[in-house]
N, CA, C and O atoms as a Tinker XYZ file with bonds, in Angstrom:
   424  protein
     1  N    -82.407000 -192.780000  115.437000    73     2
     2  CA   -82.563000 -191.409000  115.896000    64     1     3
     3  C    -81.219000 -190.696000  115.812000    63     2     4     5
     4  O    -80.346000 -191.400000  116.319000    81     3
     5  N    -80.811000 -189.677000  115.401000    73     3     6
     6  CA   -80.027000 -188.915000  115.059000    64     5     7
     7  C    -80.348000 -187.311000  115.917000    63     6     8     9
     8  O    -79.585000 -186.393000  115.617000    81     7
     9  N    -80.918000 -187.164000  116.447000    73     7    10
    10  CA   -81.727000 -185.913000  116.900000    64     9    11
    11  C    -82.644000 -186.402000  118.311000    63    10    12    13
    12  O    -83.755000 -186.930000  118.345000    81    11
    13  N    -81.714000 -186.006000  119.460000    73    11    14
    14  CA   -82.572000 -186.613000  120.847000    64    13    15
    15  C    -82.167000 -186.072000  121.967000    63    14    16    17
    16  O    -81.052000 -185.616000  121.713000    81    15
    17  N    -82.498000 -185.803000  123.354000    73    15    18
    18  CA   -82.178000 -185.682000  124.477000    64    17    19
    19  C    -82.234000 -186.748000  125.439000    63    18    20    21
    20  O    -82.746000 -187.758000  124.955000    81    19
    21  N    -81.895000 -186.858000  126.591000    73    19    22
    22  CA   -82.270000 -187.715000  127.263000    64    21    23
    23  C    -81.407000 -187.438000  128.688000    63    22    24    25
    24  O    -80.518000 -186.591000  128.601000    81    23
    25  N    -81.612000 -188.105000  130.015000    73    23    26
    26  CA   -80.792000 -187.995000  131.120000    64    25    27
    27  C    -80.069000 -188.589000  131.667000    63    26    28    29
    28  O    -80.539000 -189.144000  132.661000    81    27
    29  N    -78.895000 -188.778000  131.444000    73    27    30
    30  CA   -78.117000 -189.800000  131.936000    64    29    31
    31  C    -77.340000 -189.266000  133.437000    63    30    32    33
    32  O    -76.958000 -188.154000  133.802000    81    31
    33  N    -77.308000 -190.985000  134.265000    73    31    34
    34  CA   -77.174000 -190.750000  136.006000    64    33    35
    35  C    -75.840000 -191.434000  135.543000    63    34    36    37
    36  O    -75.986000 -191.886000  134.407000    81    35
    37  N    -74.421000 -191.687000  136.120000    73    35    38
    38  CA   -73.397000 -192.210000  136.338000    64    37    39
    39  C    -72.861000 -192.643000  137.563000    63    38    40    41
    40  O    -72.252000 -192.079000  138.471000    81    39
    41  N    -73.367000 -194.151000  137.286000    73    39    42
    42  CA   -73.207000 -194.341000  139.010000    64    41    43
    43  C    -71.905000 -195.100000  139.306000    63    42    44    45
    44  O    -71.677000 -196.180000  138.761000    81    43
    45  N    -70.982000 -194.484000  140.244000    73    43    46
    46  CA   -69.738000 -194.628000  140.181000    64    45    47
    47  C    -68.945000 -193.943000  141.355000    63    46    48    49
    48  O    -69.338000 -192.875000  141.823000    81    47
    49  N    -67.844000 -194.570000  141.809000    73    47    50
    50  CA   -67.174000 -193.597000  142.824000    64    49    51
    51  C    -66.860000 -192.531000  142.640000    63    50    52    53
    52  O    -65.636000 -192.629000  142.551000    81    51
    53  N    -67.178000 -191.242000  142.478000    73    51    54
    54  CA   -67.050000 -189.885000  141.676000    64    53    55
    55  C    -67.670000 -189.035000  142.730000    63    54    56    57
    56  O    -68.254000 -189.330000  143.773000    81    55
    57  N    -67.343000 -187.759000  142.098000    73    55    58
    58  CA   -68.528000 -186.675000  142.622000    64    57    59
    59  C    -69.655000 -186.501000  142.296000    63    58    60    61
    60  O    -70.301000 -187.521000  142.059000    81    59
    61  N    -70.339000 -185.173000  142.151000    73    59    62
    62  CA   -72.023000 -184.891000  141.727000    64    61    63
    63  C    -71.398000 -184.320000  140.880000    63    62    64    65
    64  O    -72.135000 -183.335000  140.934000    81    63
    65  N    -70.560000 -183.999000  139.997000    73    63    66
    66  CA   -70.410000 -183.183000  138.906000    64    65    67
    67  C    -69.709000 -184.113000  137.786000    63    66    68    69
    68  O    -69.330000 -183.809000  136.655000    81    67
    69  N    -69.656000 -185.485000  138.550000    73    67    70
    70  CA   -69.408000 -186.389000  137.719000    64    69    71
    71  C    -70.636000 -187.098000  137.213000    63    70    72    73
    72  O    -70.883000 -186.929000  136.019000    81    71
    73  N    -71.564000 -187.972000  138.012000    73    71    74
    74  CA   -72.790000 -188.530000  138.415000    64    73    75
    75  C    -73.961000 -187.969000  137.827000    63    74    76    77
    76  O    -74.847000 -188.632000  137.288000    81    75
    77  N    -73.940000 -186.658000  137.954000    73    75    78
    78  CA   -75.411000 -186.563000  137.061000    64    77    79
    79  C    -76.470000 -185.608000  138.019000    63    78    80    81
    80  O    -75.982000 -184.707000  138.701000    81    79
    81  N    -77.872000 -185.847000  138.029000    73    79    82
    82  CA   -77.829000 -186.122000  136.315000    64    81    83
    83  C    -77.349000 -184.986000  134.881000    63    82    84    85
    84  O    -77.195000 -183.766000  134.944000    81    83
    85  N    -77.256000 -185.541000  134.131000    73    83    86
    86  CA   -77.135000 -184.745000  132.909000    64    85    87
    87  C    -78.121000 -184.728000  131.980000    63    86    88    89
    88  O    -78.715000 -185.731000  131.586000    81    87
    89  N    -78.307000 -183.639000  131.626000    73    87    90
    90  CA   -79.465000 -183.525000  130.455000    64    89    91
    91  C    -78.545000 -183.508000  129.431000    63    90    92    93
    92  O    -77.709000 -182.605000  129.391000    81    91
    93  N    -78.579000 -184.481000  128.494000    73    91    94
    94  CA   -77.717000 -184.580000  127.619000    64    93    95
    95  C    -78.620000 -184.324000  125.870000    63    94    96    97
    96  O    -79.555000 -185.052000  125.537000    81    95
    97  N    -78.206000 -183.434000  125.172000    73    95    98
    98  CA   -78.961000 -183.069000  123.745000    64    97    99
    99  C    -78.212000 -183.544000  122.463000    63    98   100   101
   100  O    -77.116000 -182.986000  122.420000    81    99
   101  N    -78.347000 -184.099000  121.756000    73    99   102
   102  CA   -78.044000 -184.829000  120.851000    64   101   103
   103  C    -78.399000 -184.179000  119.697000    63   102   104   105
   104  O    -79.555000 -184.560000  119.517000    81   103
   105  N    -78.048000 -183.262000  118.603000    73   103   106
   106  CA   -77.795000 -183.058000  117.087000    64   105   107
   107  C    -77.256000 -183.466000  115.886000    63   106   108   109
   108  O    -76.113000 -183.019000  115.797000    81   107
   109  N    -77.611000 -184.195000  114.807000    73   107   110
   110  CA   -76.804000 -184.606000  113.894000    64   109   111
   111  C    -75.697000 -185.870000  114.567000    63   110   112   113
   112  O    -74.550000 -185.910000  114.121000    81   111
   113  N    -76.147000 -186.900000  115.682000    73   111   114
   114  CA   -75.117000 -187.670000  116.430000    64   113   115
   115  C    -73.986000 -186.978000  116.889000    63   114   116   117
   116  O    -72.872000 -187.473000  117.058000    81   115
   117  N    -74.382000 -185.584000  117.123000    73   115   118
   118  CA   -73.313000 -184.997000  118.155000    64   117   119
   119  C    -73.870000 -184.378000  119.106000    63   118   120   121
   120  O    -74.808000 -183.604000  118.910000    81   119
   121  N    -73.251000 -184.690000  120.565000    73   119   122
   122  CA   -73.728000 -183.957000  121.872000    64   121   123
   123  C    -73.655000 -182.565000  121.472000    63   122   124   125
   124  O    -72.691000 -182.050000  120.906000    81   123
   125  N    -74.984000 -181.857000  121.877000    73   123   126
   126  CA   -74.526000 -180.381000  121.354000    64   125   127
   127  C    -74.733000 -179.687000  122.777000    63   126   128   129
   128  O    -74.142000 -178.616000  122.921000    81   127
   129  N    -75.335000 -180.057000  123.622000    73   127   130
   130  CA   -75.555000 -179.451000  125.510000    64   129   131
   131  C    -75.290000 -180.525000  126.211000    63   130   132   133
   132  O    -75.071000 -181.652000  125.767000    81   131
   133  N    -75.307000 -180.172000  127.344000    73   131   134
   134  CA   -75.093000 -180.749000  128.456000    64   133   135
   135  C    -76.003000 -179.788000  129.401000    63   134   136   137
   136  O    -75.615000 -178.642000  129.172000    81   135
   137  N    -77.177000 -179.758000  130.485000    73   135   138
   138  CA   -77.984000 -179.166000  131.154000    64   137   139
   139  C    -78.100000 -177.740000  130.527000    63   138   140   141
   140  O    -77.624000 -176.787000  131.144000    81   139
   141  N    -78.585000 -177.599000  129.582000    73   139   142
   142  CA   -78.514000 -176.639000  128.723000    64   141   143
   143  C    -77.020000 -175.787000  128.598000    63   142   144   145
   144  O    -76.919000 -174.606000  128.267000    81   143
   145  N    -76.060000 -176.575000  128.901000    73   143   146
   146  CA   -75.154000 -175.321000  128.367000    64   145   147
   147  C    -74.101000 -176.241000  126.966000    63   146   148   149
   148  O    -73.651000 -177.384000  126.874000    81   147
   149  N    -74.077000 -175.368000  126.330000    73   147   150
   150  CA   -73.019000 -175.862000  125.129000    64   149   151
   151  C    -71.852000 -176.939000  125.674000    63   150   152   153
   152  O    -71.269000 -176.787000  126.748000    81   151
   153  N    -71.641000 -177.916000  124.864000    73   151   154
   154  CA   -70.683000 -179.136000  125.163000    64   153   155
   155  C    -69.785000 -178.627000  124.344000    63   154   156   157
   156  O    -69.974000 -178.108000  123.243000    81   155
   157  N    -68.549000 -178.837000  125.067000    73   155   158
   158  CA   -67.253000 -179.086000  124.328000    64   157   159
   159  C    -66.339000 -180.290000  124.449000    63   158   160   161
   160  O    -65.343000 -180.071000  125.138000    81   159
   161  N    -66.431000 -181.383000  123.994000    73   159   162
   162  CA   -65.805000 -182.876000  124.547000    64   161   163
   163  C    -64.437000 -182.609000  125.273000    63   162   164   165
   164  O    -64.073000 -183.134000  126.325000    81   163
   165  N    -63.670000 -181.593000  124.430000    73   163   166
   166  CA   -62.090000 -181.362000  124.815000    64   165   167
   167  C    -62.459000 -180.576000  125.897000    63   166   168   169
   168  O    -61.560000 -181.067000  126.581000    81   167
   169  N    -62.980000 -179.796000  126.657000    73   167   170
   170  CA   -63.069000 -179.182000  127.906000    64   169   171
   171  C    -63.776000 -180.353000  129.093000    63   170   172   173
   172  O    -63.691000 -180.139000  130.302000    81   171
   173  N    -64.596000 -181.825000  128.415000    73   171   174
   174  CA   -65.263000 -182.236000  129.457000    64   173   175
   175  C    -64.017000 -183.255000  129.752000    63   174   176   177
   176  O    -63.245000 -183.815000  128.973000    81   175
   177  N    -64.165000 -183.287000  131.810000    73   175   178
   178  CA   -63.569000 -184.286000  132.237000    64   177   179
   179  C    -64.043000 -185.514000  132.849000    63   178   180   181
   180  O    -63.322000 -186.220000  133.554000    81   179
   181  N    -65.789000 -185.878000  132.458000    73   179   182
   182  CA   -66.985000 -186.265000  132.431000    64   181   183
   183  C    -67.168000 -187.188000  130.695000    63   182   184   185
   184  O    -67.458000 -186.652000  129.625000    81   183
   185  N    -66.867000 -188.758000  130.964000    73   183   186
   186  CA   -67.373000 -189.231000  129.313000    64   185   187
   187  C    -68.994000 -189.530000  129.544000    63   186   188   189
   188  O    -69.626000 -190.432000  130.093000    81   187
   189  N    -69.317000 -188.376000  128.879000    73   187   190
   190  CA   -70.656000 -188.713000  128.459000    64   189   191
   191  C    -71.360000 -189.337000  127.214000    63   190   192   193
   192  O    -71.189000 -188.719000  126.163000    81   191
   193  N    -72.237000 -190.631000  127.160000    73   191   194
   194  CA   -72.054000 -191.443000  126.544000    64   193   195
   195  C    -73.328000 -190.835000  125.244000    63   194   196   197
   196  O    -74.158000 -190.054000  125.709000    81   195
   197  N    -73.437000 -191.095000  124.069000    73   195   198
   198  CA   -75.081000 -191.089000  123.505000    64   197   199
   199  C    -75.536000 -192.676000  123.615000    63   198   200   201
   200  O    -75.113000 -193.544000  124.378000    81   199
   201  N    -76.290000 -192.729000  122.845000    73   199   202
   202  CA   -76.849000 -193.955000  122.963000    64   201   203
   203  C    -76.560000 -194.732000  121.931000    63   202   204   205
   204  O    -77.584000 -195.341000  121.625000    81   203
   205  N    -75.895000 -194.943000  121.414000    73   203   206
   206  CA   -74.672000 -195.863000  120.433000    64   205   207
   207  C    -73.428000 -196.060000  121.216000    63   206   208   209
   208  O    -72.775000 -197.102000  121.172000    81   207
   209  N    -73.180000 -195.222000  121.797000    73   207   210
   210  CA   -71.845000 -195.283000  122.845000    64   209   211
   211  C    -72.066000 -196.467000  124.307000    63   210   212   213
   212  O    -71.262000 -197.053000  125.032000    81   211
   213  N    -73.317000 -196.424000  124.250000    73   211   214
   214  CA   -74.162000 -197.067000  125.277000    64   213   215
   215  C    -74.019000 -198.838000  124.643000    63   214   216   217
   216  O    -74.197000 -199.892000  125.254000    81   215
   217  N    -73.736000 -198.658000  123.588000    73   215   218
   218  CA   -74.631000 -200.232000  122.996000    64   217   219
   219  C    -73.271000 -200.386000  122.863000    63   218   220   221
   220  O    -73.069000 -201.010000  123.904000    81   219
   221  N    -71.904000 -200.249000  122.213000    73   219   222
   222  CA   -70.373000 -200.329000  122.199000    64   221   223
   223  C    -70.016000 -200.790000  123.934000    63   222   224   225
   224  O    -69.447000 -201.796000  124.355000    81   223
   225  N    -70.539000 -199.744000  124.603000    73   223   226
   226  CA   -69.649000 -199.866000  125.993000    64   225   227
   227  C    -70.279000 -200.967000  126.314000    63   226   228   229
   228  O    -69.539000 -201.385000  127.204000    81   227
   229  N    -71.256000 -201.849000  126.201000    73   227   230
   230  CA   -71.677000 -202.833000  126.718000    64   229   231
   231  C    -70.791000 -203.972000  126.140000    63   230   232   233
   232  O    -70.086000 -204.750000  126.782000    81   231
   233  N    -71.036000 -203.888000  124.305000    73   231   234
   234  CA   -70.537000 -205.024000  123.901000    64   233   235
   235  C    -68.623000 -205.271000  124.241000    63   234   236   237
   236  O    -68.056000 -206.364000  124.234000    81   235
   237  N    -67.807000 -203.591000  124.574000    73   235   238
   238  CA   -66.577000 -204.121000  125.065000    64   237   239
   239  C    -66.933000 -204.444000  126.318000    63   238   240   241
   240  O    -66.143000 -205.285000  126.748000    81   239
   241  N    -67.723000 -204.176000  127.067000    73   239   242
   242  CA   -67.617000 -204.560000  128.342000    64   241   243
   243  C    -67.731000 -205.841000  129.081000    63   242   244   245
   244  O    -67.204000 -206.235000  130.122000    81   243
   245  N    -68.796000 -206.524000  128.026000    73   243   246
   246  CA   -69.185000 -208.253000  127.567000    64   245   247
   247  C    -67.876000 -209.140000  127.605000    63   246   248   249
   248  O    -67.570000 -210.127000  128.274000    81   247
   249  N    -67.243000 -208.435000  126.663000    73   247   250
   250  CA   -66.093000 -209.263000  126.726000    64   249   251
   251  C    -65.084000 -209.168000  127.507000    63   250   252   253
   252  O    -64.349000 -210.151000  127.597000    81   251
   253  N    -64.815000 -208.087000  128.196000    73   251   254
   254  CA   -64.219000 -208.410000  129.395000    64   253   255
   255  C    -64.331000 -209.287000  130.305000    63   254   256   257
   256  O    -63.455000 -209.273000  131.170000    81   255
   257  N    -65.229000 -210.133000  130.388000    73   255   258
   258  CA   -66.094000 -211.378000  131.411000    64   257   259
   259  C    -65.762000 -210.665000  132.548000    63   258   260   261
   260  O    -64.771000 -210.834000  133.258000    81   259
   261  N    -66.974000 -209.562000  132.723000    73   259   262
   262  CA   -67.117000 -209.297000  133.930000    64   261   263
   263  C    -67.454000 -210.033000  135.271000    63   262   264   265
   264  O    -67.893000 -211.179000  135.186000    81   263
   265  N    -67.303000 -209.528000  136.360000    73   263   266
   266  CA   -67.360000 -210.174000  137.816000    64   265   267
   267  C    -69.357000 -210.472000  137.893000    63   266   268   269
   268  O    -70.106000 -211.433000  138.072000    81   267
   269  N    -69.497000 -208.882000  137.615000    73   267   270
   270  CA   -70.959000 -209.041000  138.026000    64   269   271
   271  C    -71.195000 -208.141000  136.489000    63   270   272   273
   272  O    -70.311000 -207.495000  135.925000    81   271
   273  N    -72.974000 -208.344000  135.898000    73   271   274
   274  CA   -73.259000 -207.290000  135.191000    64   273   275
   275  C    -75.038000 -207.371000  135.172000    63   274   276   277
   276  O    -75.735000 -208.350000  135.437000    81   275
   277  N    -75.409000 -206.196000  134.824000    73   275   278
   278  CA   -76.849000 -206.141000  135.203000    64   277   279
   279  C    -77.178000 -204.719000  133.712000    63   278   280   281
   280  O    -76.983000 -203.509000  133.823000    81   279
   281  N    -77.705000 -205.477000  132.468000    73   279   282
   282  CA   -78.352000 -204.321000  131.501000    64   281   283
   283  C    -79.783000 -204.633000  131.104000    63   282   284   285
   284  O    -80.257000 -205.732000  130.817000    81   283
   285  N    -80.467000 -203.268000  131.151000    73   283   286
   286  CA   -82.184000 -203.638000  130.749000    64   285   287
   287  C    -82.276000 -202.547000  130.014000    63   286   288   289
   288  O    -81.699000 -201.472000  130.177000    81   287
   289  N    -83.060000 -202.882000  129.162000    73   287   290
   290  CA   -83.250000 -202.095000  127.834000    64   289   291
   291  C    -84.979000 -201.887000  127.827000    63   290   292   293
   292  O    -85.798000 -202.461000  128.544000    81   291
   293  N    -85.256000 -200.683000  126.573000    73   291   294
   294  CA   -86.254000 -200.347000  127.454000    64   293   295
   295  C    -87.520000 -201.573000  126.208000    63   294   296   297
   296  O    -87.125000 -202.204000  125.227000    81   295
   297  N    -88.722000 -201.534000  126.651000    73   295   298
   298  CA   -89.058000 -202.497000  125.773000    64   297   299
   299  C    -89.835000 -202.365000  124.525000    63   298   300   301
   300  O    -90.242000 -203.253000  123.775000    81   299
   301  N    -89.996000 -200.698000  124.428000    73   299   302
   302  CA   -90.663000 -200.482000  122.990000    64   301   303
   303  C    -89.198000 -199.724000  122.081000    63   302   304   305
   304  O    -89.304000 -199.829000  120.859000    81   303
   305  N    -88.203000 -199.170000  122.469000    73   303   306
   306  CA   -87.291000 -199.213000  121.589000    64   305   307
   307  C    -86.077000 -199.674000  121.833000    63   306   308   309
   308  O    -85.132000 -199.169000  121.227000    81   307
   309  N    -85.953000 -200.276000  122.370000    73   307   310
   310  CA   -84.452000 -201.164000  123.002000    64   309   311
   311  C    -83.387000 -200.596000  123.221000    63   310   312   313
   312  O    -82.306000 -200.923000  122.730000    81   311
   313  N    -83.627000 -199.486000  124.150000    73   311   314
   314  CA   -82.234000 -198.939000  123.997000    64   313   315
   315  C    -81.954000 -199.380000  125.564000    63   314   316   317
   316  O    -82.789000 -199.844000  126.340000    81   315
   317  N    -80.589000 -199.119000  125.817000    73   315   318
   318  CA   -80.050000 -199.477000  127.425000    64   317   319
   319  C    -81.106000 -198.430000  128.450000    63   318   320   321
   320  O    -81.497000 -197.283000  128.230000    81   319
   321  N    -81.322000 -199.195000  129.434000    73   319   322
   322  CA   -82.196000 -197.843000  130.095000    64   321   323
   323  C    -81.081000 -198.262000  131.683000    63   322   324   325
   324  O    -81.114000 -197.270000  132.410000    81   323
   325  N    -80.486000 -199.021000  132.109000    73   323   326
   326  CA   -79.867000 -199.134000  133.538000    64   325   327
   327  C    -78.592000 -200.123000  132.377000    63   326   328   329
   328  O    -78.729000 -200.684000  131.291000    81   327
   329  N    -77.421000 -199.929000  133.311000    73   327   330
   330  CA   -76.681000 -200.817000  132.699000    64   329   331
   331  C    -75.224000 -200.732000  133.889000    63   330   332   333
   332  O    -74.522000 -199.747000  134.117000    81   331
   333  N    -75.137000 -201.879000  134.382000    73   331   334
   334  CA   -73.734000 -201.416000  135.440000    64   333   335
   335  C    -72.847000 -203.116000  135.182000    63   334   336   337
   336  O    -73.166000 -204.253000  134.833000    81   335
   337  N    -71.635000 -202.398000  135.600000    73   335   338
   338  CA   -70.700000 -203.587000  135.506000    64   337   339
   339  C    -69.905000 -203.495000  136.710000    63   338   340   341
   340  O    -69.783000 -202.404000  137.268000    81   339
   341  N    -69.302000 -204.630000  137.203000    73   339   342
   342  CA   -68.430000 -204.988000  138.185000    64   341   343
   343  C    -67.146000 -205.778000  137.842000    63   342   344   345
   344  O    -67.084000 -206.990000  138.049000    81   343
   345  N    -66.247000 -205.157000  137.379000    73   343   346
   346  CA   -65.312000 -206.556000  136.288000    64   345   347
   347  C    -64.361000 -206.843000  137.479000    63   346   348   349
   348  O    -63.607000 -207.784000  137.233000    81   347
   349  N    -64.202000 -206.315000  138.641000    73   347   350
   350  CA   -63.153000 -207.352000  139.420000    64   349   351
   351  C    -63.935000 -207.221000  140.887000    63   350   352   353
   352  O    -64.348000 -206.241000  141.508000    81   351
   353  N    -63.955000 -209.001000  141.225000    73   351   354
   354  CA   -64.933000 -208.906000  142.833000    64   353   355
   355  C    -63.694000 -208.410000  143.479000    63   354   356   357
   356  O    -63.991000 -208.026000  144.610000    81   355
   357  N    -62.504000 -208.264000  143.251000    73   355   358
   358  CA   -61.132000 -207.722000  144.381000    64   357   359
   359  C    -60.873000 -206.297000  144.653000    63   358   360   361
   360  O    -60.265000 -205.662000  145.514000    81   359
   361  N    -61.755000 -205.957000  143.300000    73   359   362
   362  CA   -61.126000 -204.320000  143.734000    64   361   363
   363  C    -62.525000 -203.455000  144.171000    63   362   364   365
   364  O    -63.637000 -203.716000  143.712000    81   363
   365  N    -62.357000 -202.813000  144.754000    73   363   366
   366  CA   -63.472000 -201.797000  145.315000    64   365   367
   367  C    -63.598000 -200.605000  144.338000    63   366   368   369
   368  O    -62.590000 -200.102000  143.842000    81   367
   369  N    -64.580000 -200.253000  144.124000    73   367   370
   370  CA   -64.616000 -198.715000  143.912000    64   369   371
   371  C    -64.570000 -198.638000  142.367000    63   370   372   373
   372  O    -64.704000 -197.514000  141.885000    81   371
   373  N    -64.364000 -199.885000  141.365000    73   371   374
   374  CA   -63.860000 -200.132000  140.055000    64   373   375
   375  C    -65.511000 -199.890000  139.381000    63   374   376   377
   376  O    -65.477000 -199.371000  138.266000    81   375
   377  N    -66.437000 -200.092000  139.731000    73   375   378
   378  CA   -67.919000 -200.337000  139.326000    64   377   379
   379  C    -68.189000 -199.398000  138.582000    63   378   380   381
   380  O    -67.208000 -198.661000  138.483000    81   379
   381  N    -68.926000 -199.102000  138.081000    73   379   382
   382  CA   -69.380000 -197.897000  136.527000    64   381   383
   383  C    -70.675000 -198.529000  136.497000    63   382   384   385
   384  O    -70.826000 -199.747000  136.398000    81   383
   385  N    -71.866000 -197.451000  136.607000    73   383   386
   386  CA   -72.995000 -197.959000  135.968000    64   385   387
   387  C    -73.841000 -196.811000  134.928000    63   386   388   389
   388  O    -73.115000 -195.824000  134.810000    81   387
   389  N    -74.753000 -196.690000  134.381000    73   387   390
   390  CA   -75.263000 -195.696000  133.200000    64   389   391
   391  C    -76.965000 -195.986000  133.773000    63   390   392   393
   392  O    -77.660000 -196.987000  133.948000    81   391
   393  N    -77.125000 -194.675000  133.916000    73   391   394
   394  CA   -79.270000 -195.015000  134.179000    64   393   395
   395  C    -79.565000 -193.779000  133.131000    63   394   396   397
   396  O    -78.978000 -192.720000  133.353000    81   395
   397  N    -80.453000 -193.868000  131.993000    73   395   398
   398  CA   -80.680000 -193.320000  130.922000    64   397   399
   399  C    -82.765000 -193.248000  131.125000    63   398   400   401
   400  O    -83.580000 -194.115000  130.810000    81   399
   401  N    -82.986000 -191.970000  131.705000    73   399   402
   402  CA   -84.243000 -191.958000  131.672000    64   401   403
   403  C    -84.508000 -190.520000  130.802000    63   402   404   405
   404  O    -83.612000 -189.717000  130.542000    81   403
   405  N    -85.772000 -190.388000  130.453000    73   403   406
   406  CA   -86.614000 -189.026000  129.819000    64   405   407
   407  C    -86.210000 -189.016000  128.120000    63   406   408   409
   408  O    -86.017000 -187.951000  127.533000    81   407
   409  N    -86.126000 -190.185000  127.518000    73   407   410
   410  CA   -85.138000 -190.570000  126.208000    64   409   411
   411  C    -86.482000 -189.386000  125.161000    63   410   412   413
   412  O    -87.625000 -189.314000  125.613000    81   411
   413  N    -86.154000 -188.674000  123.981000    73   411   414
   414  CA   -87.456000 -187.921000  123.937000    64   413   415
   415  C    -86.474000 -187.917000  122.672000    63   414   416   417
   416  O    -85.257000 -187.976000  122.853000    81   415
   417  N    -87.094000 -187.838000  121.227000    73   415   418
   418  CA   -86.744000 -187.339000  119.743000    64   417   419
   419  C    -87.295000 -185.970000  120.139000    63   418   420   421
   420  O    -88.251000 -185.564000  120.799000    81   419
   421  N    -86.083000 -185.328000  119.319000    73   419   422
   422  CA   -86.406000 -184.019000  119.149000    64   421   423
   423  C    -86.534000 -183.409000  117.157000    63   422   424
   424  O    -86.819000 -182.242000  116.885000    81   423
């Protein structure tokens, strides 16, 4: 898919303007909105992922030998649908997770 929307939650020590959700729109494999308003990557202070960015952040994240990790994919097109990591049980607040629901070709 090259052409998609979908909603991604960011679950993480952050704010609500970090967290989500985001309606995120996808053109030609480039974010082209964000809750309907035009994306500009160099203005966002928010990494919002597509869903290739999703399948990368896992596999560096793999190899970090995380503390804790928990990814489910969905089961008619396999993409990440929940995905969180914990890479140190010492530090607090380090956790990052991705929840990817309403996945829709456009």
């Amino acid at each position: 898919m090259h052409n998609y929307e979908y909603t991604l939650r960011i679950n993480c020590f952050c704010g609500p303007e970090t967290t989500g959700p985001h309606l995120i729109r996808i053109q030609a494999d480039t974010i082209v909105s964000v809750n309907g308003t035009p994306y500009v990557a160099a203005n966002s202070y928010v990494r919002l992922l597509k869903i290739p960015d999703l399948f990368l952040f896992i596999r560096e994240s793999d190899a970090r030998k995380p503390f804790r990790r928990s990814v489910k994919y969905d089961s008619v097109l396999g993409y990440p649908t929940s995905v969180y990591y914990d890479f140190d049980e010492r530090i607090a607040d380090e956790e990052i997770g991705y929840i990817i629901t309403d996945l829709k070709k456009n």
